[in-house]
C-alpha positions as CSV (number, residue, x, y, z in Angstrom):
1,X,9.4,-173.5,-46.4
2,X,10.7,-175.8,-49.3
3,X,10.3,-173.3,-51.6
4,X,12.5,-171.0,-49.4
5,X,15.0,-173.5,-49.3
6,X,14.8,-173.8,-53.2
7,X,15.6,-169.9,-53.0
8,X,18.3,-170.0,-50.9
9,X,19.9,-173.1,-53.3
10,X,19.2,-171.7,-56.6
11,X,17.8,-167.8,-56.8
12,X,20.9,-165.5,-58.3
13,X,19.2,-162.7,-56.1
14,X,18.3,-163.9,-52.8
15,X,21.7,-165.5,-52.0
16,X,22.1,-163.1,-49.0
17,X,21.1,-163.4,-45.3
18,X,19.5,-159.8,-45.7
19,X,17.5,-160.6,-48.2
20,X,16.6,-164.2,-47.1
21,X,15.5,-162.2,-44.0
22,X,13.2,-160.1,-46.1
23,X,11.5,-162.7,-47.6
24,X,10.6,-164.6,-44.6
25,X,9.7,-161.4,-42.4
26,X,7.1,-161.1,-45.5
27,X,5.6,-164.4,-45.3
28,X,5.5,-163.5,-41.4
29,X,3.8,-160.8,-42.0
30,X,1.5,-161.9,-44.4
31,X,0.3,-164.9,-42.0
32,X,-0.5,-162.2,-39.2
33,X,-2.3,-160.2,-41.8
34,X,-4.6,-163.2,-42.5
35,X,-4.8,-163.5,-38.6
36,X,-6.1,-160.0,-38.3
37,X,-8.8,-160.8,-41.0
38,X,-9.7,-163.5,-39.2
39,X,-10.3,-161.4,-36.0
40,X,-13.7,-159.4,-35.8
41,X,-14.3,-156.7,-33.3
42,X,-17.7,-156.5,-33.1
43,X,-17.8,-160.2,-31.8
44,X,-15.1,-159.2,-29.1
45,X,-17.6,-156.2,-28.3
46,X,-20.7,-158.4,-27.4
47,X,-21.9,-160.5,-30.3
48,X,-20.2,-164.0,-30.0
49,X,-17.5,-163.5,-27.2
50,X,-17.0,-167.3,-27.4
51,X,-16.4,-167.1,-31.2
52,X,-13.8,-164.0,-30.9
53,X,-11.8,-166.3,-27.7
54,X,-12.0,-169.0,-30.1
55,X,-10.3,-167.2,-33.7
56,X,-8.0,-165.7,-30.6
57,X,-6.6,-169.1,-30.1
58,X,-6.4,-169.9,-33.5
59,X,-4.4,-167.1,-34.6
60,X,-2.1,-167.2,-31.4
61,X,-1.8,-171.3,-32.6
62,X,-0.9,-170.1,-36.1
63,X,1.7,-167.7,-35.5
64,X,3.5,-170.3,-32.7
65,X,3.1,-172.9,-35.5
66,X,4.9,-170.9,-38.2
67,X,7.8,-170.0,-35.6
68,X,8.2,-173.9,-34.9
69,X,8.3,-174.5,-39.1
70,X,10.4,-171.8,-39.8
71,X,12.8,-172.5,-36.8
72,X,12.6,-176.3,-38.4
73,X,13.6,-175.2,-41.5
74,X,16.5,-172.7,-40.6
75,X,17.8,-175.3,-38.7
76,X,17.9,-177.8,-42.0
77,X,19.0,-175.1,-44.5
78,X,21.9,-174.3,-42.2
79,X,23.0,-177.7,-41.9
80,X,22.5,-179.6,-44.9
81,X,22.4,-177.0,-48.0
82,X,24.6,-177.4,-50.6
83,X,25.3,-173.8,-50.5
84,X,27.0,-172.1,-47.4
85,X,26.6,-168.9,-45.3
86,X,23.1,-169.0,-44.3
87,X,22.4,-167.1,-41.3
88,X,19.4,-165.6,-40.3
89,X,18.6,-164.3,-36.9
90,X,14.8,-165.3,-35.4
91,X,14.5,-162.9,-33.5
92,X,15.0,-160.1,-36.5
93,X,12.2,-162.3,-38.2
94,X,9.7,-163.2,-35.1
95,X,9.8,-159.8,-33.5
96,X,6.5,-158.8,-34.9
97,X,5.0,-162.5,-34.9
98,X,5.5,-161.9,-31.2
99,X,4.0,-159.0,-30.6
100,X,1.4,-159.9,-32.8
101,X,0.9,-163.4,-30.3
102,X,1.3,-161.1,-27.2
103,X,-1.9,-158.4,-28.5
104,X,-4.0,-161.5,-29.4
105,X,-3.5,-162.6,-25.1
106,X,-4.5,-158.8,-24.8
107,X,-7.5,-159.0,-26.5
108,X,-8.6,-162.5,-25.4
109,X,-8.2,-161.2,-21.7
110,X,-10.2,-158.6,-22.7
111,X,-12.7,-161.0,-24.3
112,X,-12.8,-162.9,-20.3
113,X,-14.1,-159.7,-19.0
């Protein structure tokens, strides 16, 4: 996130909100893709339930951990950069991260039964 505040202070092309947006709903994105690797069906089928409950965890950890950075880090940028007009929305950026968390419950309740 300090690098995304160096953006937002110095980049020539990512001195909008939309844009700003973009880049962060990437990094979002690219953390729940990790997640997902990190998930493996055929241990949620019957191999290792107990390791598939565990990753479950992990990844629902992960994505409520980036939200609390982020959220952190808006909140600074907003506040105490030099440069004016930030304003990105969470929600536009946590949407997915959400659904993402809310499918990993899914699939852990699934993993209890």
């Amino acid at each position: 996130m300090n690098s995304v505040r160096i953006i937002w202070e110095l980049s020539t092309y990512y001195n909008s909100t939309e844009r700003m947006k973009s880049l962060l709903t990437k990094i979002s994105n690219l953390i729940i893709k990790r997640c997902r690797a990190k998930i493996n069906k055929d241990d949620m089928l019957g191999n290792n339930v107990e390791k598939c409950m565990q990753d479950l965890d992990e990844c629902i950890e992960c994505c409520r951990n980036w939200k609390d950075i982020c959220t952190k880090s808006q909140y600074m940028i907003k506040n105490h950069s030099s440069k004016k007009g930030y304003n990105v929305s969470e929600d536009e950026i946590f949407a997915e991260n959400e659904a993402f968390i809310q499918r990993c419950k899914d699939l852990k309740e699934i993993c209890e039964g």
